[in-house]
N, C-alpha and C positions, 0 to 999 in steps of 0.2 A: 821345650816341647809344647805345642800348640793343643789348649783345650780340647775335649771330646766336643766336638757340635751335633747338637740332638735334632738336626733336622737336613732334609735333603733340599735341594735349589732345584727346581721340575722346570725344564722348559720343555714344550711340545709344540713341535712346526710341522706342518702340511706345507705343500709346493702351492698353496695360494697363501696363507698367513700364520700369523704366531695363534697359538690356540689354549695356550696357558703359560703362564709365568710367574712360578711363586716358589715357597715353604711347602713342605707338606713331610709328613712323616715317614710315608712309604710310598712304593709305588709297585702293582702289581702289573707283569706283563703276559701276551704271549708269546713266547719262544716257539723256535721250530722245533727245540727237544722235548715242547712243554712248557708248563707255565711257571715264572719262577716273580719272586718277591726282593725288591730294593728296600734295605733299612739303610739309615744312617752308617759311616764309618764301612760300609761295603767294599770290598777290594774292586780296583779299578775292573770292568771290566767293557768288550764290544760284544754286541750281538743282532743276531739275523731277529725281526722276529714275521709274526706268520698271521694270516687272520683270526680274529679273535678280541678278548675283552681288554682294554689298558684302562686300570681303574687305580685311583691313588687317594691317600686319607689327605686333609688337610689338617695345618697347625690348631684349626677351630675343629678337627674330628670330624668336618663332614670328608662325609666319602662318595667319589668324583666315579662314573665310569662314561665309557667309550668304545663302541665298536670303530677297529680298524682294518685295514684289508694288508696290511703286512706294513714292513718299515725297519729301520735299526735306531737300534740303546748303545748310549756311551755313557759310561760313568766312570768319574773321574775326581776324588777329593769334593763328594758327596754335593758333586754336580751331578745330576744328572740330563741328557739329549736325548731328546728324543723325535725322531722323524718320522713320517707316518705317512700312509700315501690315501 
């Protein structure tokens, strides 16, 4: 049985370049049902999301945001994708 790992792998890509690629602790999105929160150990999941704030803590606690005008999340064995337009 493989470790608890206490932290998520963030990438965030735009259709011109990669816009982050790290650790970080959580990552808060918006969704089209609303806004929802990535910890660690998350069940896999895909999502639409909508415009709005994508903001995420790092391993050093600062906290990161970002307006985006919509995009999709894939998280996956505390990977997380994310695409943005």
């Amino acid at each position: 049985m493989r470790s608890a790992m206490k932290n998520l792998q963030l990438t965030i890509v735009s259709p011109e370049k990669k816009l982050f690629e790290g650790e970080v602790k959580q990552v808060t999105l918006p969704g089209v049902m609303g806004s929802f929160t990535i910890l660690p150990q998350h069940a896999p999941i895909v999502s639409s999301l909508t415009r709005g704030k994508l903001s995420y803590v790092t391993i050093e606690g600062t906290a990161q945001e970002q307006e985006i005008k919509g995009g999709f999340i894939e998280m996956n064995d505390n990977n997380v994708s994310v695409c943005i337009n």
